[in-house]
C-alpha positions, 0 to 999 in steps of 0.5 A: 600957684601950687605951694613948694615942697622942701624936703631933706634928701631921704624924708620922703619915698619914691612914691610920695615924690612922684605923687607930689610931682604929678599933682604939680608941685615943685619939691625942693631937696636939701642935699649934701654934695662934696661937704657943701649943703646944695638945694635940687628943684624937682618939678614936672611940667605935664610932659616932662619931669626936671631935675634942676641941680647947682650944676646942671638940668636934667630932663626925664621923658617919663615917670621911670626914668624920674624915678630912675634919677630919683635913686640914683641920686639919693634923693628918696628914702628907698625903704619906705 
């Protein structure tokens, strides 16, 4: 089993994300929501990436549309 990643939201870029993802590792993301510390699981199962946040699971058919969520989110650094 591939080691988990942990990672506070903006620590690493887009790219090290996805790279990381694609080599099978799941990342988990430290971020801040309405004042409370949450925990993301980012993680791709070779065909789909998923996106596993408190309140919901959110399913990407592909590399653009992780990246997409990646951004919107918050949960790379978009300037490295």
């Amino acid at each position: 089993m591939t080691e988990v990643l942990r990672v506070e939201a903006g620590e690493l870029s887009p790219d090290e994300i996805i790279d990381a993802l694609n080599d099978g590792r799941r990342i988990l993301v430290d971020v801040e929501v309405a004042g409370g510390r949450h925990e993301v699981v980012l993680r791709y199962d070779g065909e789909t990436y998923h996106c596993d946040t408190p309140t919901n699971l959110h399913r990407h058919a592909d590399e653009t549309e992780m990246r997409g969520c990646i951004d919107r989110m918050g949960y790379a650094d978009p300037d490295r």
